[in-house]
C-alpha positions in Angstrom: 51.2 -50.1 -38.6 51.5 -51.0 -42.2 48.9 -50.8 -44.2 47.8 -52.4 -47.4 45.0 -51.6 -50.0 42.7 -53.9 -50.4 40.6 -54.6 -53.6 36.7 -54.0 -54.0 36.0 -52.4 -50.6 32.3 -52.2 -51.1 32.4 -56.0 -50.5 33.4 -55.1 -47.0 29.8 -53.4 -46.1 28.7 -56.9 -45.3 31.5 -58.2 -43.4 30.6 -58.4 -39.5 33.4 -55.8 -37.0 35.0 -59.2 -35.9 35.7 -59.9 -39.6 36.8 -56.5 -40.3 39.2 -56.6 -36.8 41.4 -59.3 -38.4 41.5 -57.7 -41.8 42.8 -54.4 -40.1 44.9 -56.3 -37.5 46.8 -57.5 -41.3 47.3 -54.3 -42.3 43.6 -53.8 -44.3 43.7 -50.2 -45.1 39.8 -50.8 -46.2 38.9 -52.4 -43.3 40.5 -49.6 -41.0 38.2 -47.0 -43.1 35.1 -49.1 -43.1 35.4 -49.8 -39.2 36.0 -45.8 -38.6 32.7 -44.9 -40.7 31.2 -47.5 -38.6 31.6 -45.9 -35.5 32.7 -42.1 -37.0 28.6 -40.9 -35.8 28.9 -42.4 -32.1 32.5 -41.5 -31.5 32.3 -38.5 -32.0 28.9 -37.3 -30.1 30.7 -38.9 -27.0 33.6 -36.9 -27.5 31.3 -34.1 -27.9 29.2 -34.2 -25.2 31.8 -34.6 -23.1 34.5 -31.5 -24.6 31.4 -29.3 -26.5 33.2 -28.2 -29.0 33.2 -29.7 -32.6 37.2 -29.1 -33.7 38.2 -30.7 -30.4 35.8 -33.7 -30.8 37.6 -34.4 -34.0 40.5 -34.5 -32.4 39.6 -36.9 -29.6 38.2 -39.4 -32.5 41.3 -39.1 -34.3 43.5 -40.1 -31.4 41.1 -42.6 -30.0 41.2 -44.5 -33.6 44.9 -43.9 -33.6 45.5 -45.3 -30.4 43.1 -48.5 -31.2 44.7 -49.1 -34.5 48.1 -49.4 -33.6 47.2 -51.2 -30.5 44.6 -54.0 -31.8 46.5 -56.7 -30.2 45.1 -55.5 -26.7 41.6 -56.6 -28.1 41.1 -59.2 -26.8 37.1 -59.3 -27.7 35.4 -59.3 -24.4 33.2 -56.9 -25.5 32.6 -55.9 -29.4 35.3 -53.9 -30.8 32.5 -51.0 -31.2 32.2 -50.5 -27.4 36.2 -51.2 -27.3 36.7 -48.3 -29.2 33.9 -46.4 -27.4 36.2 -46.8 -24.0 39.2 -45.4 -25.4 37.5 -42.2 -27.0 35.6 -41.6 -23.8 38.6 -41.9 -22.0 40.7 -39.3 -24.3 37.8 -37.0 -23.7 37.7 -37.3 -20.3 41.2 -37.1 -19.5 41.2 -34.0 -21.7 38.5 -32.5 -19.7 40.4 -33.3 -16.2 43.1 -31.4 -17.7 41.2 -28.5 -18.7 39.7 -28.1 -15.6 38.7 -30.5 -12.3 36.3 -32.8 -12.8 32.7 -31.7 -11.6 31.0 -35.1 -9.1 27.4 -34.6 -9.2 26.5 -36.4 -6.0 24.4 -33.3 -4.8 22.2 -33.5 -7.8 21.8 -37.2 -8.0 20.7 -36.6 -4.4 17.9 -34.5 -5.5 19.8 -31.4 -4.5 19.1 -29.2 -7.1 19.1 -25.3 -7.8 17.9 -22.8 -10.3 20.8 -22.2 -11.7 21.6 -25.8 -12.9 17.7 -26.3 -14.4 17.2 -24.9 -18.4 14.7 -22.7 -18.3 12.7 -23.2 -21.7 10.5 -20.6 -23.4 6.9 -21.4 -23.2 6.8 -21.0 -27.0 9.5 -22.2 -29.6 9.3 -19.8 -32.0 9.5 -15.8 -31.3 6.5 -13.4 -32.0 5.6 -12.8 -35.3 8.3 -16.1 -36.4 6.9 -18.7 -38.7 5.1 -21.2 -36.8 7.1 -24.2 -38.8 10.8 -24.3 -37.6 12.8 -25.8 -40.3 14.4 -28.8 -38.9 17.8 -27.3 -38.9 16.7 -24.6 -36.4 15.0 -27.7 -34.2 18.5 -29.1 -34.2 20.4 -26.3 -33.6 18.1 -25.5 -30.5 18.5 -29.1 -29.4 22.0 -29.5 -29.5 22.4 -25.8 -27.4 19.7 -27.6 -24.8 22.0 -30.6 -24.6 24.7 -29.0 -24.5 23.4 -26.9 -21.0 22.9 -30.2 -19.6 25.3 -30.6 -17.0 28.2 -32.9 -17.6 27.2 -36.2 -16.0 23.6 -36.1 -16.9 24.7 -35.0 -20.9 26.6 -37.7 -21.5 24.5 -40.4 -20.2 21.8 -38.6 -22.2 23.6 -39.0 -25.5 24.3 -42.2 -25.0 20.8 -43.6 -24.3 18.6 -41.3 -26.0 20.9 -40.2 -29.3 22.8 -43.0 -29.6 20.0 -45.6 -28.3 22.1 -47.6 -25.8 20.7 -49.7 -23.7 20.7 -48.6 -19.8 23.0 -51.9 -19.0 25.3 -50.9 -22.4 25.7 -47.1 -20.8 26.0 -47.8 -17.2 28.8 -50.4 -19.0 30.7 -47.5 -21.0 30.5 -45.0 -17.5 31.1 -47.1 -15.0 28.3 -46.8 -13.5 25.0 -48.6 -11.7 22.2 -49.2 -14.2 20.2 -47.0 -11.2 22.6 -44.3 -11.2 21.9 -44.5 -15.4 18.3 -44.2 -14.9 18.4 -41.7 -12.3 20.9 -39.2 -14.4 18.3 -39.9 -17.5 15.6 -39.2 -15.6 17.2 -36.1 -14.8 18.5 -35.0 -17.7 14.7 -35.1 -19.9 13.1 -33.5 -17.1 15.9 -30.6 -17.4 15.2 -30.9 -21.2 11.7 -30.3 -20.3 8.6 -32.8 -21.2 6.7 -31.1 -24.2 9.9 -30.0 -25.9 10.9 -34.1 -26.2 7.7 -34.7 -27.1 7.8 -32.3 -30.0 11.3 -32.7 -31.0 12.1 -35.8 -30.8 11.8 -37.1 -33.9 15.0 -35.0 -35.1 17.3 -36.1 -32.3 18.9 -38.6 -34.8 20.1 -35.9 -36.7 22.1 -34.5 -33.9 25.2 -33.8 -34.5 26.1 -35.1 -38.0 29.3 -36.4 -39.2 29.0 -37.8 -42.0 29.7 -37.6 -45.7 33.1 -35.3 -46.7 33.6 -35.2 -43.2 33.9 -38.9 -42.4 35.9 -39.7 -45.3 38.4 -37.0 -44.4 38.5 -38.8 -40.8 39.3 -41.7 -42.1 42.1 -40.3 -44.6 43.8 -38.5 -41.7 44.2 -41.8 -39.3 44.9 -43.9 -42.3 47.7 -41.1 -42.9 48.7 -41.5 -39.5 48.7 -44.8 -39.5 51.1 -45.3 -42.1 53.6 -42.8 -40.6 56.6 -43.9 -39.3 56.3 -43.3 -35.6 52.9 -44.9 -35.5 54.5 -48.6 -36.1 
């Protein structure tokens, strides 16, 4: 894919994905940058909810923006480019994860079956004896993310999609495959392992999950744009 620079790329802020599609798809290095720190934050919580583990969530992004980028011709724009590119990473992680180890159905839990082992057990108090009675909100994040990341598999990623990220249950049963019901049942599941008065308390910090942002971001985007302009990427 060749790439060219573009002048004044903060006047790309504005410009709507589609826009930004058809500047990348002629070689718009800005545009490729501004689409990845579009969709850097949802990538890569997918990636991670499905792998848990940071390094390797990078990863997936990278390949999934990699693949999109020198493949935009296959979007066709059925569906925005965001949820396009939401397909391909979930896919990458997924297929990782079969790879790794077989896939885990969860038929016996979405049939109610469920056992001690597979339900977090949550202290009745946040903070230890004899801790400060405010947590800072990094400890609240850090607690949160390990509670998500005990979820089991099916029911994590169909609660970072609709409660992190804020999808809709149509837009996540879209992204999984699934049937709205089996969405709402998996949700339903998944806050009552994550326990009612600990989502009541911590909720207001679940945007802050898993950041990626910042140096970070930009150092995402300079690595596909690298990529991009390598030879065996055209």
């Amino acid at each position: 894919m060749q790439l060219a620079v573009m002048k004044h790329r903060t006047g790309l802020v504005g410009h709507a994905d589609e826009e930004l599609v058809e500047l990348a798809r002629k070689g718009g290095e800005n545009a490729v940058r501004e689409l990845i720190r579009r969709n850097n934050q949802r990538l890569f919580r997918i990636a991670r909810s499905v792998v848990r583990n940071d390094a390797e969530a990078e990863d997936i992004v990278q390949e999934a923006y990699v693949r999109a980028f020198t493949r935009l011709d296959s979007f066709q724009g059925h569906s925005s480019f965001s949820t396009w590119l939401t397909r391909i990473a979930l896919n990458e992680a997924l297929g990782r994860l079969r790879r790794r180890r077989p896939t885990a159905e969860l038929e016996q839990l979405d049939a109610g079956n469920f056992n001690r082992d597979s339900v977090i057990m949550f202290p009745t108090s946040l903070t230890p004896p004899g801790a400060d009675s405010d947590l800072t909100r990094k400890q609240i994040r850090d607690f949160l993310e390990k509670a998500v990341d005990d979820l089991p598999g099916d029911f994590r990623i169909v609660f970072v999609l609709r409660d992190i990220e804020g999808l809709s249950t149509d837009e996540t049963a879209d992204q999984l495959s699934l049937k709205p019901e089996t969405v709402k049942t998996r949700l339903h599941r998944a806050r009552r392992l994550m326990r009612a008065a600990i989502e009541e308390r911590l909720s207001p910090t679940f945007s802050g999950l898993f950041p990626f942002d910042g140096a970070r971001c930009e150092a995402m985007a300079d690595r596909v744009v690298a990529r991009l302009r390598a030879p065996e990427t055209r």
